[in-house]
VEXKOL-932011 format. One record per residue: residue in one letter; x, y, z of N, C-alpha, C in turn. Coordinates in steps of 0.001 Angstrom, whole numbers, plus 500000, padded with zeros to 6 digits. Example, Ala and Ser with C-alpha at 12.3 -4.5 7.8 and 13.67 -1.06 7.14 Angstrom:
BEGIN
A513190494310507800512300495500507800513200496700507800 S512850497750507080513670498940507140512900500030507870 
END
This chain:
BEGIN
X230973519664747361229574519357747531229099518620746286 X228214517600746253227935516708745407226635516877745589 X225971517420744491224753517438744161224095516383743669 X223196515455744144222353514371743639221336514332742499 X220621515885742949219322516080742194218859516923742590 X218124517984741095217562519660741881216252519767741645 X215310520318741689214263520771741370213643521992742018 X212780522372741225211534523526741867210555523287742690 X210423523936744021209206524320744497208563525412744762 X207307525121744467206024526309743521205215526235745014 X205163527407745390204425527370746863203120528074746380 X201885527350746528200539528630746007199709528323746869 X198634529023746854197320529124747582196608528190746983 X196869528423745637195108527950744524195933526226744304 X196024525588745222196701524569745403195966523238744309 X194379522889744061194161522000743471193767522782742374 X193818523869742053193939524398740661195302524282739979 X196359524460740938197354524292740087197873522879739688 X197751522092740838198101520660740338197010520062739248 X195740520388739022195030520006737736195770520804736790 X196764522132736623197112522627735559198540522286734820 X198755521675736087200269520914735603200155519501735085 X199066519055735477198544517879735473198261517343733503 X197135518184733839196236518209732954196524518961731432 X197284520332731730197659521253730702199059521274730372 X199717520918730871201008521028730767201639519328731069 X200429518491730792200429516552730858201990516616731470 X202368516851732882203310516537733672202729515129734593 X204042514309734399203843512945735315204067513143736493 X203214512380737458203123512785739049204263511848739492 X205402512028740415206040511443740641206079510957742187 X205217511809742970204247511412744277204062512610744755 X202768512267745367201763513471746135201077512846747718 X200721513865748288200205513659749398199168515129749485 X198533515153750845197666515909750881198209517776750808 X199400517498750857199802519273750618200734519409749517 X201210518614749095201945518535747860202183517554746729 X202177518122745389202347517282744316203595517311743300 X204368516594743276206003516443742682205517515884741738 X205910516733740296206414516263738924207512516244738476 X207363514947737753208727515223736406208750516563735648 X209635517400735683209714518655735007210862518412734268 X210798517261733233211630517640731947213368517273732057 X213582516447733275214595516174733864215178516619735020 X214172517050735825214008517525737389213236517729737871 X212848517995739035211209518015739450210726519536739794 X209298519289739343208731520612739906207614520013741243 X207967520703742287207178520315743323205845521705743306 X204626521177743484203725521848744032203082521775745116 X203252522500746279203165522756747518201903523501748459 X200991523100748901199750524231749174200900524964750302 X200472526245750491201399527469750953199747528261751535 X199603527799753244199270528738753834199458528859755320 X200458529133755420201767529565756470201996531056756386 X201439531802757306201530533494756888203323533727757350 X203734532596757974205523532653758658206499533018757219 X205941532228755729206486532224755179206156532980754144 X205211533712753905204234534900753076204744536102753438 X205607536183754840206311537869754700207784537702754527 X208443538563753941209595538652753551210073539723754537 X211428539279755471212359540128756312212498541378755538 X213127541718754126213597542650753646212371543656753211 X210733543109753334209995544196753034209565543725751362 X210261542903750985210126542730749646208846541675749073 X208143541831748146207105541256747789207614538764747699 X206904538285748641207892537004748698206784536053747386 X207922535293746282208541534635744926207182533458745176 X207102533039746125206956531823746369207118530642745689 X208865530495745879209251529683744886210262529336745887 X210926527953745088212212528020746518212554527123745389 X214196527346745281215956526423745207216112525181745566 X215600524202745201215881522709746163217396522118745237 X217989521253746081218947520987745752219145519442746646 X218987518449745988218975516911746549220528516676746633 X221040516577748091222124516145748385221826514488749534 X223264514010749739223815513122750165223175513021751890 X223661514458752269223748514440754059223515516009753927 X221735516057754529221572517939754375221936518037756126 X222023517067757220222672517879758467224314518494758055 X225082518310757520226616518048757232226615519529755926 X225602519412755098225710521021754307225026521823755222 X224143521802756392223377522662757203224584523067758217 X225722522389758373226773522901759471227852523876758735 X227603523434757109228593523892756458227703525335756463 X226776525560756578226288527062755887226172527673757437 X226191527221758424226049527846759517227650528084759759 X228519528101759670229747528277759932230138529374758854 X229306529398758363229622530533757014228638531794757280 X228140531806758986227023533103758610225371532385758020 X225318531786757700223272531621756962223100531360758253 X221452531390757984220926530786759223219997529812758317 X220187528873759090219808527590758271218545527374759608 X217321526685758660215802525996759302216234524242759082 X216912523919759897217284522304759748215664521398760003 X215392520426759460213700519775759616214115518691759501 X213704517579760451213957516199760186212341516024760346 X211910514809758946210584514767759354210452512979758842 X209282512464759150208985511187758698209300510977757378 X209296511986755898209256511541755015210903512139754301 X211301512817754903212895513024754948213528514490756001 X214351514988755284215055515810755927215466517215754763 X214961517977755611215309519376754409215743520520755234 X216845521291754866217169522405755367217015523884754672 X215977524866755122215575525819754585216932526645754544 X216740527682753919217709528931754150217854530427753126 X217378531436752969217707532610752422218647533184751843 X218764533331750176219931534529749784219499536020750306 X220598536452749862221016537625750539219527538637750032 X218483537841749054217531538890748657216330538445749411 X216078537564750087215324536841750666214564535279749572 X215312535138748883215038533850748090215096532790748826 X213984531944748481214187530554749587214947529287748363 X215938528940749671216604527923749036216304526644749768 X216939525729749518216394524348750401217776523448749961 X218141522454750627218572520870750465217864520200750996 X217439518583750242216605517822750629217736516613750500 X217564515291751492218341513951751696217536513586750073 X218244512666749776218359512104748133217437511068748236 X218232510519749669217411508840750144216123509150750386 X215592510061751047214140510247751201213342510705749856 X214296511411748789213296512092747966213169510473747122 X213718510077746637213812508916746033212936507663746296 X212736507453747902211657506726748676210284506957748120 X210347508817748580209037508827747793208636508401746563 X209498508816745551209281508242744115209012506799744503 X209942505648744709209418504449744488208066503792745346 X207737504976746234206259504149747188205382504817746247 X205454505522745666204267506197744750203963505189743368 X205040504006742935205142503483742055204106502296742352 X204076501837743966203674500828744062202149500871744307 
END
């Protein structure tokens, strides 16, 4: 598996409080945003900030209080690692959407992990430039 590029996503409620605090207090460069989320440069990877109000993803299977944080991991081809983890037992959330393709999925503690296509995350960066 060939990893492209990783970063964080920060799932919150207080959604334009936090992007003014990353923004503003912690002078992180926006690397593109839209109306539910804002991707920074975090120092040589990105931190994504995400508005999070989806109650689907606010309860945790195991009972356990949920991070709201998630594992991203920018690969090549996320259908082709989404077959690889389903053959292994995960249950993988495969998403093809207009602005790319990401496949959700859970460790064994209920941690959210993700792969995102490289080509789409990258798109975004350069339409945000223009």
């Amino acid at each position: 598996m060939k990893i492209e590029r990783t970063g964080l996503i920060l799932y919150v409620v207080k959604y334009d409080e936090c992007v003014l605090f990353y923004k503003k207090v912690m002078n992180l460069d926006v690397l593109f945003e839209n109306n539910d989320l804002t991707c920074f440069d975090f120092f040589g990877t990105y931190l994504m900030v995400e508005r999070e109000d989806r109650n689907e993803f606010t309860n945790n299977d195991l009972g356990l209080p949920e991070n709201f944080s998630c594992l991203r991991m920018n690969v090549d081809n996320v259908k082709e690692f989404s077959e690889q983890l389903k053959m292994k037992g995960v249950a993988v959330n495969y998403q093809e959407h207009s602005w790319g393709t990401i496949a959700k999925f859970k460790d064994p503690n209920g941690n959210l992990v993700a792969f995102k296509d490289e080509k789409g995350f990258a798109k975004q960066i350069e339409e945000n430039k223009n």
